[in-house]
KESE-546474 format. One line per field, with one value per residue (C-alpha): residue in three letters; x, y negated, z negated; residue number from 1. Coordinates in steps of 0.02 Angstrom, whole numbers, plus 32768, in hexadecimal, padded with zeros to 4 digits. Layout:
<sites>
aa (ALA:...)
east (X:...)
north (Y:...)
up (Z:...)
i (NUM:...)
</sites>
This chain:
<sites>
aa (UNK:UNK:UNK:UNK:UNK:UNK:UNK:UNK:UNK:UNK:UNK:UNK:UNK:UNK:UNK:UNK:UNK:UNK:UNK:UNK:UNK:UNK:UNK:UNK:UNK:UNK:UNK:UNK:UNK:UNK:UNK:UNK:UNK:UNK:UNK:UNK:UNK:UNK:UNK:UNK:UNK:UNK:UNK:UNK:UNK:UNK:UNK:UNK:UNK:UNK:UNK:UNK:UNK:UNK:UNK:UNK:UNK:UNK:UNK:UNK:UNK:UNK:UNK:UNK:UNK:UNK:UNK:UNK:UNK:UNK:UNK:UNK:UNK:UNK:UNK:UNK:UNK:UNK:UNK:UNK:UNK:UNK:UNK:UNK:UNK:UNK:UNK:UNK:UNK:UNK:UNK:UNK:UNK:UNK:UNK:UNK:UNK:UNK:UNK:UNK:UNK:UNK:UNK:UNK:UNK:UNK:UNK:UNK:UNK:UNK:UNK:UNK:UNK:UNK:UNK:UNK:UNK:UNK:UNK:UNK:UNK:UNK:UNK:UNK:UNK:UNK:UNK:UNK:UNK:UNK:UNK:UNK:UNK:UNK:UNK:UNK:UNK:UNK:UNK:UNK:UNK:UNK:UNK:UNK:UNK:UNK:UNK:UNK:UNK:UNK:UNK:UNK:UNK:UNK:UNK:UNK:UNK:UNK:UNK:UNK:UNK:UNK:UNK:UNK:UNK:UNK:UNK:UNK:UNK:UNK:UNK:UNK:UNK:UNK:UNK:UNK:UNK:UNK:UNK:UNK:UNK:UNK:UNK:UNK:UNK:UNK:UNK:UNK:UNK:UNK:UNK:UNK:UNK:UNK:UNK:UNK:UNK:UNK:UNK:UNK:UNK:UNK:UNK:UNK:UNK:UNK:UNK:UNK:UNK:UNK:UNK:UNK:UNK:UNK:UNK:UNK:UNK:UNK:UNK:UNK:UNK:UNK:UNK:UNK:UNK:UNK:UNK:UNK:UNK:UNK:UNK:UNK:UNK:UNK:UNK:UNK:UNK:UNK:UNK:UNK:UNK:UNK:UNK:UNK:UNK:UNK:UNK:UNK:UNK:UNK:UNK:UNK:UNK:UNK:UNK:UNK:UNK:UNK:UNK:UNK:UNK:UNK:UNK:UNK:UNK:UNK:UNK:UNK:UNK:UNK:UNK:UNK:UNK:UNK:UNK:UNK:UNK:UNK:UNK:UNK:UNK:UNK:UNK:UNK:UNK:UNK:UNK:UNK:UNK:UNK:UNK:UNK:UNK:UNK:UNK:UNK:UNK:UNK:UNK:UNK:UNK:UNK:UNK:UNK:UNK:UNK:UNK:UNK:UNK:UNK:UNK:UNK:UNK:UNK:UNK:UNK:UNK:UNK:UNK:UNK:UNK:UNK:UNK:UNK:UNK:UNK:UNK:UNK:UNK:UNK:UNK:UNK:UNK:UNK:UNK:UNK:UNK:UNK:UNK:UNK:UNK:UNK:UNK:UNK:UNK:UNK:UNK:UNK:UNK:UNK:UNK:UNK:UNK:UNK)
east (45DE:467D:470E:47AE:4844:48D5:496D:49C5:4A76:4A27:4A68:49FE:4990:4973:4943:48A9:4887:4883:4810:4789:4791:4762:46E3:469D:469C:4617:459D:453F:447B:44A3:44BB:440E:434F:42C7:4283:41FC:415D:411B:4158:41D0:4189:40CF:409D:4062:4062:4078:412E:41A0:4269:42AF:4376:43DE:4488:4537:45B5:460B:467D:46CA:46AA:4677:45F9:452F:449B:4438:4383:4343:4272:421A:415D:40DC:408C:4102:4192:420D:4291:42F3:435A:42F6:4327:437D:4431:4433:44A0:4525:4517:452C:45B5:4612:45EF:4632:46BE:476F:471A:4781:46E2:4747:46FC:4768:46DE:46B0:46F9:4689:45E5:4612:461E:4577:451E:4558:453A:4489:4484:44C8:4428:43F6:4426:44D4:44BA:4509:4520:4506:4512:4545:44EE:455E:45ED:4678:471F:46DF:46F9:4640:4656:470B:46D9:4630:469A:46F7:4648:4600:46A6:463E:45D4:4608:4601:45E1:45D9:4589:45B7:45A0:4661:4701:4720:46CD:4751:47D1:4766:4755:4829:4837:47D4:4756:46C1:46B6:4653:4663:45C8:45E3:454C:4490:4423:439C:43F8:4387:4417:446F:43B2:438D:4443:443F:436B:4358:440F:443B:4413:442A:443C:448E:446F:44D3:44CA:448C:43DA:4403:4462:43F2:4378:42E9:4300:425D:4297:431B:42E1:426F:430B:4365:42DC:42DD:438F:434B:4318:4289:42A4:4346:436A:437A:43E7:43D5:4443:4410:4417:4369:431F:42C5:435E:4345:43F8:43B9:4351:43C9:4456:4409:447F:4513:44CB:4544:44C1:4461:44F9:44D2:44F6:4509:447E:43D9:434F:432E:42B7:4259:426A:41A3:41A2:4244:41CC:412D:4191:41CA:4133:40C5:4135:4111:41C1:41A2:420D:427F:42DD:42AF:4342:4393:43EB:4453:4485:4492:4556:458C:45DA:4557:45CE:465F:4616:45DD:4672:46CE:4660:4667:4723:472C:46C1:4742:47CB:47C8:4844:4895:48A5:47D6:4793:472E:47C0:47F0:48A1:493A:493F:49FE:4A84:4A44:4996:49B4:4A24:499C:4914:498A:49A6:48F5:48A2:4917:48CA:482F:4857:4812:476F:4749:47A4:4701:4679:46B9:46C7:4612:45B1:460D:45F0:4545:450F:44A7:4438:443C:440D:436C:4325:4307:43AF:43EE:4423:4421:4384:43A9:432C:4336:42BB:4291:424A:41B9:41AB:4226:42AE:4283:42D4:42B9)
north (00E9:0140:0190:0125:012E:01B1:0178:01D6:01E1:026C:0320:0379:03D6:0355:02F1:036F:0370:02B0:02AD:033D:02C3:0223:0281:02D0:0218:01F1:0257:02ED:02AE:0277:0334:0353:0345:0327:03A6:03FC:0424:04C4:0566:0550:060C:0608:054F:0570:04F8:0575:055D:057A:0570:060E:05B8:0523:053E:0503:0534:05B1:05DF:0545:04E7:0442:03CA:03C7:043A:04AB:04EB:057B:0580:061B:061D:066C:0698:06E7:0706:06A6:065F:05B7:0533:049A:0410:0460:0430:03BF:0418:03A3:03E5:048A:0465:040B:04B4:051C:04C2:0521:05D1:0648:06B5:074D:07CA:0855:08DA:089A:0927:09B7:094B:0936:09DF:0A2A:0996:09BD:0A8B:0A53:0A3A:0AF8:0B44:0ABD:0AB7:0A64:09B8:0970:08B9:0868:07D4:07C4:0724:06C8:072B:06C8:0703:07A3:082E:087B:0890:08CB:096A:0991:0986:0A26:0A78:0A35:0A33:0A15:096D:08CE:085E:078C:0735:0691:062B:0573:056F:0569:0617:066A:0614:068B:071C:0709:06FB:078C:07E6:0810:07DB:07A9:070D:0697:060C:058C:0540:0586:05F7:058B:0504:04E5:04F0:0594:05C5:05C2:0621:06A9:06BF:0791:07BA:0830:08E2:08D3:0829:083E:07BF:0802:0782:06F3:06BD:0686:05FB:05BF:0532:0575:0640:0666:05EE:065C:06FD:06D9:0675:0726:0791:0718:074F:080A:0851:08B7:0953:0903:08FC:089C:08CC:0867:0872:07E1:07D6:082F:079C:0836:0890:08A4:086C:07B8:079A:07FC:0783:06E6:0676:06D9:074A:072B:0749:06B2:065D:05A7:053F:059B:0601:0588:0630:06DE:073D:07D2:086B:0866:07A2:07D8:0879:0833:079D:0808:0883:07D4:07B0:086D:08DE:0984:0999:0A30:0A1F:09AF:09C6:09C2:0A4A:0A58:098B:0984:091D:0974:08C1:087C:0893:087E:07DD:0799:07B3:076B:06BF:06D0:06CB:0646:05D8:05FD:060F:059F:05A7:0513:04ED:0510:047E:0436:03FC:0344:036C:03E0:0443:042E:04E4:04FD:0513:0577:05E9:0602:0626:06B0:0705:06FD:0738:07DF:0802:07EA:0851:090E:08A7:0880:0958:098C:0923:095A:0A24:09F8:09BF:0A55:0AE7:0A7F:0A5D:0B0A:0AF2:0A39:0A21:0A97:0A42:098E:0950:095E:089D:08AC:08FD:0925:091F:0960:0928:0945:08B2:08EC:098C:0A17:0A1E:0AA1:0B5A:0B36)
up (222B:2271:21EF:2196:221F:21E4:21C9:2255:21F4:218D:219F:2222:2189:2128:21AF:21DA:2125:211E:21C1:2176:20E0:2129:2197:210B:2091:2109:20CE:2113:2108:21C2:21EE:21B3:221A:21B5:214C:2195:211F:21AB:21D0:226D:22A2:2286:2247:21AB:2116:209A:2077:1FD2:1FA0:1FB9:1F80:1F72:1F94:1FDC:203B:1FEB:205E:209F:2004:208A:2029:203E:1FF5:2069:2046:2095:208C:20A7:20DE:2077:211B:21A5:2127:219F:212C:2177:2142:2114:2149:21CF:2216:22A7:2329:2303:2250:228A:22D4:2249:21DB:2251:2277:2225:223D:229E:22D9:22AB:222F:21DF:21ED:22AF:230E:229E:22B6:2362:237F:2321:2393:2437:2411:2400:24AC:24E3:24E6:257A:2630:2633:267B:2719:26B9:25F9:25C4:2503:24B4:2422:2451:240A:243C:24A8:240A:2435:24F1:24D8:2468:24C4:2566:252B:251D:25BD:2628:26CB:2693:26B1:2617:260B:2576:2548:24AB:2481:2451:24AF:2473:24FC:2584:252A:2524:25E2:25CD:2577:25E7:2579:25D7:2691:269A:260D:25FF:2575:2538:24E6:254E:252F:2592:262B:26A8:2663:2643:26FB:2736:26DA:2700:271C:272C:2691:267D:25BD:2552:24A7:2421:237E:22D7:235A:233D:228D:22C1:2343:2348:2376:237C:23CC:2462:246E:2472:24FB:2556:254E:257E:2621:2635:2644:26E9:26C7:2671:262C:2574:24EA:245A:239E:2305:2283:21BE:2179:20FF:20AB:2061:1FAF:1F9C:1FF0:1F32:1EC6:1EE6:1F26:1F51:1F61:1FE0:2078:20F6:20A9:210F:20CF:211A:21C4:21CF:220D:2214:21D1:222A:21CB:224C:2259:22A5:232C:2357:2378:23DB:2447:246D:2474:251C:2559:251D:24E1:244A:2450:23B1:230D:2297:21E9:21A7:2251:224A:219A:217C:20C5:2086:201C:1F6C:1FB1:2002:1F69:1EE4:1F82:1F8A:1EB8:1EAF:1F41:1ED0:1E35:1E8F:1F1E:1FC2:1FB6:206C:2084:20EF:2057:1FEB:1FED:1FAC:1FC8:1F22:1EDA:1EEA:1E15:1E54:1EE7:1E8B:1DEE:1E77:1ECA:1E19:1DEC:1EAE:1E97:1DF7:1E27:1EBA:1E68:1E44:1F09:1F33:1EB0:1F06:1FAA:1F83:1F3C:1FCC:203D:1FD0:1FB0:2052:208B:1FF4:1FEB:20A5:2094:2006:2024:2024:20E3:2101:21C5:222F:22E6:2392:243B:2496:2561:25DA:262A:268F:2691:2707:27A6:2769:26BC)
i (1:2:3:4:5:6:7:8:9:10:11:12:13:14:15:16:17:18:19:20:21:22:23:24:25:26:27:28:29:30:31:32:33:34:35:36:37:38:39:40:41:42:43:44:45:46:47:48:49:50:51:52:53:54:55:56:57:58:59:60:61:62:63:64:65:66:67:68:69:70:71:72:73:74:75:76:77:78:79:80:81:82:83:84:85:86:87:88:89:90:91:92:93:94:95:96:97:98:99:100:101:102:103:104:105:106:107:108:109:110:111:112:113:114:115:116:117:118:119:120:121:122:123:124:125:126:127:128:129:130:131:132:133:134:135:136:137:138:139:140:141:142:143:144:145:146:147:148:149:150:151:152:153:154:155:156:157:158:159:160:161:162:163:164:165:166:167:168:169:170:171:172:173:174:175:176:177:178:179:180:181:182:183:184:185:186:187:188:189:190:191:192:193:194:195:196:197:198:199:200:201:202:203:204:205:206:207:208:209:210:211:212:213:214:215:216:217:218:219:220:221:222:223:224:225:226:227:228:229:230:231:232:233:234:235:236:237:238:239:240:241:242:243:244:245:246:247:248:249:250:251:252:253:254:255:256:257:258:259:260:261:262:263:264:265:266:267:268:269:270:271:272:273:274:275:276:277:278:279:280:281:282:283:284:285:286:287:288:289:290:291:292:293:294:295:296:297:298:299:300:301:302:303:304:305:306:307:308:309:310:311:312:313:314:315:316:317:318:319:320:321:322:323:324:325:326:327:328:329:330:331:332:333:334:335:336:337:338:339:340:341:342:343:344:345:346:347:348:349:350:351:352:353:354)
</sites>
């Protein structure tokens, strides 16, 4: 089944919007595997619903479950997206987050108390942002990044990392070239949109020489916010996000394939958005941008206007949920509610000196 043709007299805008439409008339069950009835982590049977929800921030059509099991506590979308799928919901997202450059920063100071590495590869890097703000930390390290995208050919551009590699690291050719030649491998809000996480931890802890280190940022499925706003918890990430990974599943992962954990995590990594996120998503469903990627139709100049008028007033709503989860944040993060955990873990045997 292949989309309508679009008429190609069409202003350049509506044309895109008249493609994403006929794409989308097709249906989205095709983007879907079948739904598995195990845990993808441990294999047990014992599964239940944790949420239904859609895409709330793209407003493109489909429902996504996530399943959590009973056993493990490993929470993943069920049925999963094909990669395809993934794909098609990533599509029309810049990469860039407004609060990047903080994160960034907190993540790579992690790393100060270790021997600054010769060479680090950054795993979903996108468009370079990591490497470029832990480069002004670690001046002397040379930096490569690896992202499935095109996005990583203009990081190497901007001269943000080195080497670019497009692709997955569980690819069996870029598995082989990069075999043993990083002294640290950073993986920051990666393994939740991977197929098969575990596969890639142990794919980056092959990167590793020994005694290298691996450095983890991902959404913490236990943060109390996770239950206390369901659905519109952004780190749910539906339809983007295919795992979550309780802390306790990543650590014994990792010491199960012989790393010493030096650092396990959440108060440090802890991303004060979780509010601000959510009366975001909230309005976006009331108020929705009428150029998102979902919408069939270009709103008329009446619409457009009304939704300008009524996003400013809701503007000192979204100020108070942001001041909230700053001035929040110390307490909030040290009592159940930090929505990001943190690992650095080392390969094998210490480096000689150390």
């Amino acid at each position: 089944m292949s989309a309508s043709p679009v008429p190609s007299d069409l202003p350049s805008a509506d044309r895109r919007r008249a493609a994403r439409h006929a794409e989308q008339a097709l249906g989205t069950d095709r983007f879907h595997e079948p739904r598995r009835t195990d845990c993808p982590w441990c294999g047990s049977a014992r599964l239940r619903t944790r949420l239904t929800a859609r895409d709330l921030l793209q407003h493109k059509p489909g429902t996504f479950t996530l399943d959590v099991c009973r056993d493990c506590g490993h929470t993943f979308q069920n049925p999963r997206l094909t990669r395809e799928g993934l794909a098609f919901y990533l599509r029309d997202l810049d990469g860039h987050r407004p609060d990047g450059a903080r994160q960034h920063r907190s993540a790579a100071r992690a790393m100060l108390p270790h021997p600054e590495p010769e060479s680090w590869l950054d795993i979903g890097t996108g468009r370079g942002e990591f490497p470029a703000t832990a480069g002004e930390l670690f001046p002397y390290t040379s930096f490569d990044g690896l992202d499935p995208t095109p996005l990583v050919l203009g990081a190497q551009a901007d001269g943000h990392v080195e080497e670019a590699y497009r692709g997955r690291l569980t690819d069996p050719e870029l598995r082989t070239a990069l075999r043993g030649r990083y002294d640290v491998v950073s993986m920051l809000h990666h393994l939740e949109h991977t197929p098969d996480p575990r596969e890639e931890l142990r794919a980056a802890l092959a990167a590793l020489r020994p005694g290298g280190r691996l450095l983890v940022e991902t959404a913490d499925p236990t943060c109390a916010f996770a239950a206390l706003l369901g659905g519109w918890w952004a780190r749910h990430g539906q339809p983007r996000h295919l795992h979550l990974l309780p802390l306790s599943n990543v650590r014994a992962e990792l010491e199960s394939q012989g790393c010493a954990v030096d650092t396990a995590d959440r108060h440090g990594a802890h991303v004060p958005h979780d509010l601000s996120a959510a009366t975001s998503l909230a309005l976006a469903r009331i108020l929705p941008d009428p150029d998102a990627p979902g919408r069939k139709t270009a709103p008329g100049e009446l619409r457009r206007g009304a939704r300008t008028v009524l996003t400013g007033a809701a503007a000192p709503v979204l100020l108070t949920a942001t001041a909230l989860d700053h001035a929040l944040a110390p307490l909030l993060c040290r009592a159940g509610f930090s929505n990001t955990y943190r690992i650095i873990a080392r390969k094998g045997a210490a480096p000689p000196g150390e």
